[in-house]
C-alpha positions in Angstrom: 0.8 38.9 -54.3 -1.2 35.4 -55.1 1.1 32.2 -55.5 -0.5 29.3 -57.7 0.5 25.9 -57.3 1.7 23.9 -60.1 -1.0 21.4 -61.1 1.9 19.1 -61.7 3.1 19.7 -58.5 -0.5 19.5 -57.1 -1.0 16.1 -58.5 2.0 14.3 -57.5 1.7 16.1 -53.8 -2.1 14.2 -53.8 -0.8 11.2 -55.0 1.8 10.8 -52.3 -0.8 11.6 -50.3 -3.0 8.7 -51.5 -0.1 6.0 -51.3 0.4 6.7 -47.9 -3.2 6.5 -46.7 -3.3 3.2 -48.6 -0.3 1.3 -47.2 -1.4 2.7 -43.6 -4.7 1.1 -44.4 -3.1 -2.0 -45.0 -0.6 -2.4 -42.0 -1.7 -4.5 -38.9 -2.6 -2.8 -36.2 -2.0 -4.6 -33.2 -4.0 -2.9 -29.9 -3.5 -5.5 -27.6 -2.1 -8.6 -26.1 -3.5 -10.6 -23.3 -2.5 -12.0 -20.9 -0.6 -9.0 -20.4 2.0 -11.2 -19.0 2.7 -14.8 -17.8 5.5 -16.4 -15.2 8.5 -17.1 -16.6 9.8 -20.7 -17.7 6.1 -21.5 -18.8 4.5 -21.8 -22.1 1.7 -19.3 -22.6 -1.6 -19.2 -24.8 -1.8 -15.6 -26.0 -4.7 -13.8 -27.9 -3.6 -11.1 -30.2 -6.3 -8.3 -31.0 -6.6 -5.5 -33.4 -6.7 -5.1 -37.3 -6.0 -7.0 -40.3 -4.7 -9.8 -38.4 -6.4 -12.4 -40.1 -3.3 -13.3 -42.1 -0.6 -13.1 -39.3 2.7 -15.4 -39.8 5.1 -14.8 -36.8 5.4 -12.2 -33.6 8.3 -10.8 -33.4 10.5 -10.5 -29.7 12.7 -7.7 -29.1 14.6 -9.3 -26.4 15.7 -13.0 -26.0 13.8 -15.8 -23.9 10.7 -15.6 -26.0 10.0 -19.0 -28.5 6.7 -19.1 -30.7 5.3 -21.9 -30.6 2.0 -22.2 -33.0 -0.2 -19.8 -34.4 -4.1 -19.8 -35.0 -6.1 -17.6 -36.5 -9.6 -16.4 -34.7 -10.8 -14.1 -37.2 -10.1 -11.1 -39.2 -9.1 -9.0 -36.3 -7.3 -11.4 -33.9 -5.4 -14.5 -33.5 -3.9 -17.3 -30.7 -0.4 -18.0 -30.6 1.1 -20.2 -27.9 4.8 -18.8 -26.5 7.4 -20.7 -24.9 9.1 -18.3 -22.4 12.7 -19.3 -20.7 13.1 -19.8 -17.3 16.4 -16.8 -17.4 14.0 -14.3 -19.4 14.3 -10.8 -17.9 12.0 -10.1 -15.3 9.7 -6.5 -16.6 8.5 -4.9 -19.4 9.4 -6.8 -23.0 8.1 -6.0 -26.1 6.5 -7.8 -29.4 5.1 -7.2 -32.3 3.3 -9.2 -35.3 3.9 -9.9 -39.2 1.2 -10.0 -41.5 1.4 -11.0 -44.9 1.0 -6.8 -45.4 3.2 -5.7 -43.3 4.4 -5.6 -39.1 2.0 -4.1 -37.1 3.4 -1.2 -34.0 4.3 -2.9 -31.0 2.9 -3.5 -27.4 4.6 -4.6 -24.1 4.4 -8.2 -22.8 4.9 -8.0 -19.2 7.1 -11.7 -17.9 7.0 -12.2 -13.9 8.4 -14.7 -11.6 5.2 -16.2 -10.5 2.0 -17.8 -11.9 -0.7 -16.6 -12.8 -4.5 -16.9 -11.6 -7.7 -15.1 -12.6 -9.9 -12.3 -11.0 -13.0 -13.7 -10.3 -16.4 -11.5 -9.8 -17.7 -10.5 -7.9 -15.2 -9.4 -5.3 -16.4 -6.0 -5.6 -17.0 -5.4 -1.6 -14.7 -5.7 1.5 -17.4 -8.5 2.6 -17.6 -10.4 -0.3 -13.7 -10.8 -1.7 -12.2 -13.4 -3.5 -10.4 -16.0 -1.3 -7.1 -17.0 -2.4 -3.9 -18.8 -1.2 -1.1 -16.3 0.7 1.4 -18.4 -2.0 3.5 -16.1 -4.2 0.7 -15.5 -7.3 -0.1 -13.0 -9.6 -3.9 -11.9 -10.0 -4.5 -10.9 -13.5 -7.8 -8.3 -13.3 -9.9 -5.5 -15.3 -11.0 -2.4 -13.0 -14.1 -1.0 -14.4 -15.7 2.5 -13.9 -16.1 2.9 -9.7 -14.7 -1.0 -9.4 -13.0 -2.2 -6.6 -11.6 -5.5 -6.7 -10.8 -7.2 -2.9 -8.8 -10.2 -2.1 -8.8 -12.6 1.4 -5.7 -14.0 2.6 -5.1 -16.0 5.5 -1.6 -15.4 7.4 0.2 -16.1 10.2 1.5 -13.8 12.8 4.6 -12.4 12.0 4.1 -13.6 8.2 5.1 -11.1 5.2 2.0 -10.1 3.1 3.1 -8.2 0.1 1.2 -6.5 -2.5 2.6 -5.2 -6.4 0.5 -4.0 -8.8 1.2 -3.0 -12.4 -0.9 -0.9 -13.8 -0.1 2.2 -15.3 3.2 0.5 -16.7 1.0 -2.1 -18.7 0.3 1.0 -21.1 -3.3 0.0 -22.3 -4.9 3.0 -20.3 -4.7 6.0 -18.1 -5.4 3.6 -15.2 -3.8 4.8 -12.0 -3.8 1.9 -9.3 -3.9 1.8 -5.7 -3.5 -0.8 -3.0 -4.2 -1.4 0.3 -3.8 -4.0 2.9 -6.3 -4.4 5.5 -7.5 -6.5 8.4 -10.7 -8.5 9.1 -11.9 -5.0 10.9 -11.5 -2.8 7.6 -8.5 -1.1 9.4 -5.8 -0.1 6.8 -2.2 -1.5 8.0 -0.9 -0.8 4.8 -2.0 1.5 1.8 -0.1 2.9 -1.7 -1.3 4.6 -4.2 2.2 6.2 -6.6 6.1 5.4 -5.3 9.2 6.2 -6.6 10.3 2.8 -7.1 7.2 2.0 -9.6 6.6 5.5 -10.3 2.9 5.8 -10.8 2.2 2.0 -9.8 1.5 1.0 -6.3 2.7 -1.5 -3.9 2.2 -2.3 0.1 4.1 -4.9 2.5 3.5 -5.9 6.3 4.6 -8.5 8.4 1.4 -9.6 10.1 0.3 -8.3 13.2 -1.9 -11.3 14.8 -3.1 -14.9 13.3 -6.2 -14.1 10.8 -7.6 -13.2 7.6 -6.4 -10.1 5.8 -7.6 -8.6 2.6 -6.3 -6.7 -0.2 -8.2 -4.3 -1.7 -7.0 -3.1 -5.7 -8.8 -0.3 -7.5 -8.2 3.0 -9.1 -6.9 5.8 -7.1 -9.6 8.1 -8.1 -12.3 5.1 -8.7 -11.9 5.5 -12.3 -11.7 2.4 -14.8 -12.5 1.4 -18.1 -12.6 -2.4 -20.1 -9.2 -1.4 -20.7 -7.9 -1.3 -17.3 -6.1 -4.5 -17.1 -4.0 -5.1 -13.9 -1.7 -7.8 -12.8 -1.5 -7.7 -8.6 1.6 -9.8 -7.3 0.1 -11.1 -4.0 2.3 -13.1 -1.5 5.2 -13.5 1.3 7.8 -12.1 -1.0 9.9 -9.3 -0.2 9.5 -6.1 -1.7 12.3 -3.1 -0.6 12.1 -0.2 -1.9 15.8 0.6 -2.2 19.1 -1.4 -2.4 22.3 0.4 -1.2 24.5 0.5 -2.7 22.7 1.0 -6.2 25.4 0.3 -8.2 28.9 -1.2 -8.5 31.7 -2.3 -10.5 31.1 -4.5 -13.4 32.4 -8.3 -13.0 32.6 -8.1 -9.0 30.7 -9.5 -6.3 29.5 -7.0 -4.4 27.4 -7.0 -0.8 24.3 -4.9 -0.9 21.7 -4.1 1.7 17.7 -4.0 0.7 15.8 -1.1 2.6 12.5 -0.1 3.0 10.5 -4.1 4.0 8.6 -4.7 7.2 10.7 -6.1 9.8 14.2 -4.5 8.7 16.8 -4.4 5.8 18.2 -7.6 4.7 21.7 -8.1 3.3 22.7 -10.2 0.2 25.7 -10.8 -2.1 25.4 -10.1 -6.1 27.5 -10.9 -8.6 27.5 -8.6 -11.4 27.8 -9.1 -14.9 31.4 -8.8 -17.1 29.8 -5.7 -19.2 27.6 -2.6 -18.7 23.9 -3.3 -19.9 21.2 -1.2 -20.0 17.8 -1.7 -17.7 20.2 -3.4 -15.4 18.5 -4.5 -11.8 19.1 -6.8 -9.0 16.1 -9.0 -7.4 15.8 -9.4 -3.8 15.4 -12.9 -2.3 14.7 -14.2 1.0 13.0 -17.2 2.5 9.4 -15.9 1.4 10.3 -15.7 -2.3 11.9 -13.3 -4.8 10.7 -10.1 -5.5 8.1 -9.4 -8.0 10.4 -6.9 -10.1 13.7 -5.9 -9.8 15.6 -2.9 -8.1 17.5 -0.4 -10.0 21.2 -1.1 -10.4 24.3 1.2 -11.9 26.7 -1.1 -13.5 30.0 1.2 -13.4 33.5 0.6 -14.4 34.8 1.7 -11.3 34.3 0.6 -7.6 32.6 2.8 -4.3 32.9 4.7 -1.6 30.4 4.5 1.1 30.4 7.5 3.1 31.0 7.3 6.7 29.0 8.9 9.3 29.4 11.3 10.9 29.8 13.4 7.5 27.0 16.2 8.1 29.9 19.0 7.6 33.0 19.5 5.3 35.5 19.1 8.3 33.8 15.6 8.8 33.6 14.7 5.3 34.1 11.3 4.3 37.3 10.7 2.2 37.1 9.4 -1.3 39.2 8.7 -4.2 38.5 9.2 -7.7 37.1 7.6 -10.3 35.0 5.6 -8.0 31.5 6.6 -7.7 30.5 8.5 -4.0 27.6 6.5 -2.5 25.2 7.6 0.5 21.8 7.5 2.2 20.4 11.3 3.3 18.8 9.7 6.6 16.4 12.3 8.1 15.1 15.2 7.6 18.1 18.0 7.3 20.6 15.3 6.6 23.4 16.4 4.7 26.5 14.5 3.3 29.7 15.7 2.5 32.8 13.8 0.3 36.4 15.2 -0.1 38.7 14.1 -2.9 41.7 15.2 -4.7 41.4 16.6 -8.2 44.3 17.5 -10.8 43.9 20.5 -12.7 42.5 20.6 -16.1 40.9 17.3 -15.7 37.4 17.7 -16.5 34.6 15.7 -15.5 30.6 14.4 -15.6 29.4 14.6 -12.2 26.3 13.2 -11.8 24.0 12.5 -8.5 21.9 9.5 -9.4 18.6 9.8 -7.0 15.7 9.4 -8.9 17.0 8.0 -11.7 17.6 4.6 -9.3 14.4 4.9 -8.1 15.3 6.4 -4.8 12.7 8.8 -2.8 15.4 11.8 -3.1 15.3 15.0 -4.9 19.2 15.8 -4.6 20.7 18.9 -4.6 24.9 18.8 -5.1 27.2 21.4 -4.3 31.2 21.3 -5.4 33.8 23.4 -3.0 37.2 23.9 -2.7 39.7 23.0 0.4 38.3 26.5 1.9 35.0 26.2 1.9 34.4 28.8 -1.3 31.3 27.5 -3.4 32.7 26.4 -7.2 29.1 25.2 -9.0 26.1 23.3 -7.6 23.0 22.0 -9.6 19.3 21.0 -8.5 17.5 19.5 -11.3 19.0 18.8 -14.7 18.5 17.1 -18.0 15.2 17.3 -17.6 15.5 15.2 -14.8 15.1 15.6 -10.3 18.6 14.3 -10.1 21.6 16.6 -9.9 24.7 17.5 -12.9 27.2 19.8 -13.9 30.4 19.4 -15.7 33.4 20.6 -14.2 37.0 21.5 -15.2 39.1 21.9 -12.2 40.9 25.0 -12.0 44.2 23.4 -10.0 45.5 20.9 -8.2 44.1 20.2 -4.3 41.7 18.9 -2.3 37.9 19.5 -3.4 34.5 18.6 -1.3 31.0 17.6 -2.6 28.0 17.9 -0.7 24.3 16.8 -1.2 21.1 17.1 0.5 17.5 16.7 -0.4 15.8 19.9 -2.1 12.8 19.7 0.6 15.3 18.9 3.3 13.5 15.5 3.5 15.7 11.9 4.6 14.7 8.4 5.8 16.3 5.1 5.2 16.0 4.2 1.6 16.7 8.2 0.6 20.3 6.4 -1.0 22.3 8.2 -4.1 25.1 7.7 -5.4 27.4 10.2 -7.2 29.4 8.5 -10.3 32.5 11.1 -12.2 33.1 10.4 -15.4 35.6 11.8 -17.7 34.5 14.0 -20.6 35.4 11.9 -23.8 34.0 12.3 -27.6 31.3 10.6 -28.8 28.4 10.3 -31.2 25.2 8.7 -30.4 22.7 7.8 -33.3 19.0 7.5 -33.4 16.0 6.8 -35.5 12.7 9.2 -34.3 10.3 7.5 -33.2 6.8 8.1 -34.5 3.8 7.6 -32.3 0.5 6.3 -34.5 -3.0 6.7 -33.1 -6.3 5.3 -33.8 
């Protein structure tokens, strides 16, 4: 059987069609910002580039701290606009697009930092040629090209931190995948990175220095790719850099001790005070006598309080005792740790019971098994939600005693492997959304 089309039908489809080709052809396009970021509390020259931008009238902030200043055109394609950004913005990834006389262009990130900003200078492009700079907290702003290696010389102090944080990948301009190294005078590597769990696909590298001398850094792309596209910002300094805070979360409105894992030279404690209200994004910056971090650690904001388990808790007659609804916290330690919690449940209560591993940016792939008082398996759950971390919802079948255990899937453990398990009771509610739509070209 042959169909035929309406030429009304045909017409109006085309013309639909045509209108939106021709608005698309008249929105800004906006491709790319740079600087990709600047120190916070400063005021910042930025140089817009793309499409029909020669008519530009404001860039819009989608988070607070951010003041426009002025705005200059360059030419049909791209434009200056000097920022004012406040000294309590965010530290991370913000984002910003531009209005046009014709329309608001998609958005790009804006990265903000809590140190200022210098240049990459060529060439620094072998180990015996790199570019001297001071070991003060900075952040190198560079481009790697195709087979580039960019190298930096520090001088340092025995026993001094040098640390090392690149954003690369998390910039978003390219498929740039960075890594770092930190080596001495004799080209041996003390220190190297190329992905980690805290900065996913981004790198990082810290050591306390071994002797008096000059050390250098070496950025470049882990396969010695690169493109004019590959921007990087490397955060080079004394600062601390852990790789895990433990607890990773706690009860809004209290001050709460923490412990940061994973630096050269051993964990250091602190004391945070958390905000009134649960916020998305929400992370706490470590601090020390060589500086504050370069970005911020992962942190749960929960309206309950913990329980730190207690060691030795390897087996379910040892397991450490908990109350709900506070949230079960724990670090899997070595390889083959396990960790058992016992509680008391009522019955028909049902609950979200979710380990939080990866999802705080902790090196752990959980697995979590529920029991009851005799040891008989109930439910258990390895990856969920399209996610490494560990879930199930549960309704208990009666009153008693009940015991939760986790381990690592590859029966890995070391001293930031923290997690923290958080119940939550199963209560209605509707989330709304608008689809995002991805444009390229």
């Amino acid at each position: 059987m042959t169909r035929k089309t309406h030429p009304l039908l045909f017409v109006l489809t085309a013309s639909l069609c045509l209108v939106g080709v021709l608005a698309d052809a008249a929105d800004p396009r906006l491709s790319l910002v740079r600087p990709r970021g600047a120190q916070r509390g400063t005021e910042v020259e930025l140089l817009f580039s793309g499409s029909r931008l020669e008519d530009a009238e404001q860039v819009f902030f989608y988070s607070p701290g951010f003041e426009q200043v002025s705005i200059e055109p360059v030419n049909a394609n791209s434009f200056k606009a000097k920022v004012k950004i406040a000294p309590e913005t965010v530290l991370g990834e913000h984002v910003m697009a531009v209005r046009t006389k014709s329309g608001i262009s998609d958005y790009r990130t804006f990265w903000v930092g809590p140190f200022p900003s210098a240049e990459e200078k060529e060439p620094n492009t072998t180990f015996e040629q790199p570019q001297d700079i001071e070991l003060t907290n900075q952040t190198m702003e560079g481009r790697i090209d195709n087979e580039d290696v960019d190298y930096f010389r520090v001088n340092a102090t025995k026993g001094q931190r040098i640390s090392v944080e690149v954003e690369g990948l998390r910039l978003g301009n390219t498929l740039f995948d960075p890594y770092c190294a930190i080596l001495d005078a004799n080209r041996f590597e003390l220190a190297a990175s190329d992905d980690t769990p805290l900065l996913h696909q981004d790198c990082m590298a810290s050591i306390v220095a071994p002797e008096d001398g000059q050390y250098i850094i070496e950025v470049r792309d882990s396969s010695y790719q690169g493109n004019g596209a590959a921007y990087y910002r490397a955060h080079i300094g004394t600062f601390p850099r852990p790789t895990a805070v433990y607890p990773a979360g706690g009860q809004v409105g209290q001050e709460l001790d923490v412990t940061y894992l994973g630096m050269p030279g051993g964990e250091m404690k602190s004391k945070v005070k958390l905000p009134a209200e649960v916020t998305e994004d929400y992370g706490v910056l470590a601090e020390d006598a060589g500086g504050v971090a370069a970005s911020l650690n992962t942190f749960r904001l929960f309206p309950h309080g913990n329980v730190l388990e207690v060691e030795p808790n390897e087996d379910r007659t040892k397991a450490t005792s908990a109350t709900l609804p506070n949230a079960f916290n724990g670090i899997i330690q070595s390889d083959g740790d396990v960790d058992f919690f016992k509680f008391t449940a009522k019955k028909g209560q049902t609950w979200e019971i979710h380990c939080h591993a990866r999802s705080i940016r902790s090196q752990l792939d959980p697995v979590m098994n529920l029991y009851d008082a005799n040891g008989k398996g109930l439910t258990g759950n390895d990856d969920a939600n399209r996610s490494p971390d560990s879930y199930f919802r549960y309704s208990f079948p009666a009153d008693g005693e009940y015991v939760i255990r986790v381990t690592d899937h590859l029966k890995r453990g070391g001293a930031d492997f923290v997690y923290r398990i958080e119940f939550t009771p199963v209560t209605p509610s509707i989330d709304l959304g608008i689809p995002r739509v991805t444009r390229y070209g």
